[in-house]
N, C-alpha and C positions, 0 to 999 in steps of 0.2 A: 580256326575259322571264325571260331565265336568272337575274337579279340575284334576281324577283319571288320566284321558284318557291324559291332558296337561302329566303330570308324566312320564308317559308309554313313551308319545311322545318323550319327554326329552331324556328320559334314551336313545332310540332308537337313534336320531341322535348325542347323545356323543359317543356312541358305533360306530354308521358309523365311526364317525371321528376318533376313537383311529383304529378304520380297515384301513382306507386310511394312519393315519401315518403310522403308523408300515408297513404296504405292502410298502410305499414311501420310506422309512428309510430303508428297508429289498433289494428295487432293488439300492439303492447309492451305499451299501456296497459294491453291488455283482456286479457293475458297476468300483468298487475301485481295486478289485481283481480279474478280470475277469470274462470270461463269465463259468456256471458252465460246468463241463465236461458232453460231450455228447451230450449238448445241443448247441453246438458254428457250424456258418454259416463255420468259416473261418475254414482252416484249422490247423491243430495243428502245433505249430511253430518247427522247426528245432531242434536238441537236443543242448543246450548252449553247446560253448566251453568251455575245461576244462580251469583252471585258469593256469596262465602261470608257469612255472616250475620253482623252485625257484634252480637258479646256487650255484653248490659247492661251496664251498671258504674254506682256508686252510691261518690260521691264525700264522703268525710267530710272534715271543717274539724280540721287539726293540735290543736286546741283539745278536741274532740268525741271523743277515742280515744285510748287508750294501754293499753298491756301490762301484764299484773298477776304475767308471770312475775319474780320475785326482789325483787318489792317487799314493803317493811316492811310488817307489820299489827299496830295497835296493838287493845288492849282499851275500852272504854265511857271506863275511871277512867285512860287514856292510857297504859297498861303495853305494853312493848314485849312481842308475843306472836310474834314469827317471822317467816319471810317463806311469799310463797308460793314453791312448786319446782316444782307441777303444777297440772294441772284434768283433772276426769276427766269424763267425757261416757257416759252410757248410750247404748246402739245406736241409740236413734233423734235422736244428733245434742246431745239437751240435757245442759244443764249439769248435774252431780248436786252435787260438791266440791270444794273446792281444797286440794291438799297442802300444811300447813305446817312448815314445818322450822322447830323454838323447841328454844330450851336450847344447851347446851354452848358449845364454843368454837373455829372453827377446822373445824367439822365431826365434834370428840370431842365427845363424851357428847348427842348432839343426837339429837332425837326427830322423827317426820312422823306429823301426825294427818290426816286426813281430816275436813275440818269442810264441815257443809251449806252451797253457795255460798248458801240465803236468808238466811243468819246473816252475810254480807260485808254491811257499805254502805260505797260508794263517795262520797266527798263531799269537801269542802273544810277544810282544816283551820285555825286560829285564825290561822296566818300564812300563808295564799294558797295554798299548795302543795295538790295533791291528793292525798290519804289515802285508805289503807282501813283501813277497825275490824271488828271481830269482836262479835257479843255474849257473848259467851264470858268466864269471868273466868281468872283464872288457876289458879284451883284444878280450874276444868272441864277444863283445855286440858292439864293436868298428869295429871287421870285417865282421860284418853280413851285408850284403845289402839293401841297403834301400827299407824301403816298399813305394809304390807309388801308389796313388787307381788308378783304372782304369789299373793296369800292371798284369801282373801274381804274386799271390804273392808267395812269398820264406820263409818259416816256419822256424827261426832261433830252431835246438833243442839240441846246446851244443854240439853234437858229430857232427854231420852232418847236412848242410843246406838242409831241406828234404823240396821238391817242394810241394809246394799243389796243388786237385785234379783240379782246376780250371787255364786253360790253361796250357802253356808251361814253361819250371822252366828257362828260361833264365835271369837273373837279367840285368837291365840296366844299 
């Protein structure tokens, strides 16, 4: 009977022991991933923020785009008239003209007019390359008044030197 009773004994504290792990093992988990609902001291945390918004974007073909600062512009009759140096933009964003630097050499004796960006087209030129022309001839682009930052500027547009909205149109 004694042998029996050791047995029974046995069985009983392996059993404790598979009860204490598992109950041990069962609060880690619930320790790992919080406390269960309903049952938590603290209070329920805040609702997470959403994740951040992911910004449009609008993808152009290398082909579809390219920069017009420091590029040559020639005349209708193919005259080399300058390049551009600037673009100037009224406050609400639009294009008004682009600065060009024509004449001299090296940066001596060299002039910057302000020409109407409508007066630019942008196109392809006789050998594949892409070009921008002016309709400007050269004797317009010679009498237009120099753009000067900081002055009022003066919109050179081919038929008429039209002031722009920003100050008074008096050229210096």
């Amino acid at each position: 009977m004694r042998g029996l009773f050791r047995s029974v004994l046995a069985a009983a504290a392996w059993m404790a022991l598979i009860v204490v792990v598992t109950v041990a093992s069962a609060e880690n988990d619930a320790d790992k991933t919080g406390p269960p609902a309903g049952n938590s001291t603290t209070p329920p945390a805040a609702n997470p923020a959403p994740p951040p918004a992911t910004p449009e974007m609008t993808v152009l073909a290398k082909h579809e785009v390219e920069g017009v600062l420091g590029r040559d512009v020639r005349s209708a009759a193919d005259e080399d008239m300058g390049r551009i140096v600037d673009v100037l933009v009224d406050r609400a964003g639009q294009v008004r003209a682009a600065i060009i630097d024509f004449g001299g050499f090296l940066g001596v004796g060299s002039r910057k007019i302000a020409v109407d960006w409508g007066l630019l087209h942008f196109d392809t030129g006789n050998d594949g390359k892409s070009r921008i022309s002016v309709e400007l001839t050269s004797d317009q682009v010679h009498s237009a008044p120099d753009y000067k930052p900081g002055k009022p500027v003066v919109i050179t547009s081919g038929f008429v030197n039209l002031p722009s909205t920003v100050g008074s149109a008096q050229p210096d």
